[in-house]
N, C-alpha and C positions, 0 to 999 in steps of 0.2 A: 729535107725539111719535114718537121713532124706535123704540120699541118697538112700536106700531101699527103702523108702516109695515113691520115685516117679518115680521108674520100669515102671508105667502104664503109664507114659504120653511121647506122640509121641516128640513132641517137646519141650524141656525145654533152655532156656534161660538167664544166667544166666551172669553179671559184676561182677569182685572180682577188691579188691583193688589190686595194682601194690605189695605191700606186702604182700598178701596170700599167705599162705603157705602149703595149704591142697588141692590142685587141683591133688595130685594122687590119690587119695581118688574119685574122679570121673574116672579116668582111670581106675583104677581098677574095676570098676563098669560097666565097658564096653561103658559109655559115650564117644562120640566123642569130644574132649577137640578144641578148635580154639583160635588161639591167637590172637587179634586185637591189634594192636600196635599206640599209640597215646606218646603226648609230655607231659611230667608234668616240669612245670616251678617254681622253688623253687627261685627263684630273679630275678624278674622282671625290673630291677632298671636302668638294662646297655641295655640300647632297640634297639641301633646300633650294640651290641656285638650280641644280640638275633637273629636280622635280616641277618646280617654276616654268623650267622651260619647254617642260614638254605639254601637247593640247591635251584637253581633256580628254579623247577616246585612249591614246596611248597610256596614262593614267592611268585608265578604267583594265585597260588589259592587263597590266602588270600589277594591278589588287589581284585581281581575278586571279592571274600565276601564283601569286606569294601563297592565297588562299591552299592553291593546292602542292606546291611547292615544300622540300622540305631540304634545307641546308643545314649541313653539319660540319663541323672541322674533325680529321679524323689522321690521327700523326703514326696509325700505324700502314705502310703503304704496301703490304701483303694483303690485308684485309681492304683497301682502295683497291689492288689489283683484280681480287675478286671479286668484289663487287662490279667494277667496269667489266669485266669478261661476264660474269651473268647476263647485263645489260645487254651485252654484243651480243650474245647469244639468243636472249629475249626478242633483241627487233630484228633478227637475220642477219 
């Protein structure tokens, strides 16, 4: 079982999808289980209904990102590849 197998390591790290169903399976194994809680968006369509529903500090944070944020659409995926690989390179 791969959760036996990684007994030895201090630190383990690990994302499941929002549907996993086998996170007791690490509890019982004496891992310290943490939940981090994020938004998954299944219709993006109605973006006034989206905005509406979120409180004002989550609001406040995602001006804050756009401020610094910069999106572009870019259809050639040589020039995407290197860019992503500068990135990967950039944060280690």
């Amino acid at each position: 079982m791969l959760v036996a197998q990684t007994r030895h390591i201090r630190v383990l790290s690990q994302v499941f999808s929002p549907d996993f169903t086998g996170v007791h399976i690490f509890y019982e194994a004496d891992y310290v289980i943490r939940a981090v809680f994020t938004t998954r968006i299944l219709n993006c369509s109605d973006t006034v209904r989206l905005w509406s529903g979120l409180d004002q500090t989550n609001r406040n944070v995602i001006r804050r990102e756009m401020e610094l944020a910069k999106v572009q659409i870019d259809d050639d995926p040589e020039r995407f590849l290197r860019t992503y690989n500068e990135n990967l390179s950039i944060s280690g």
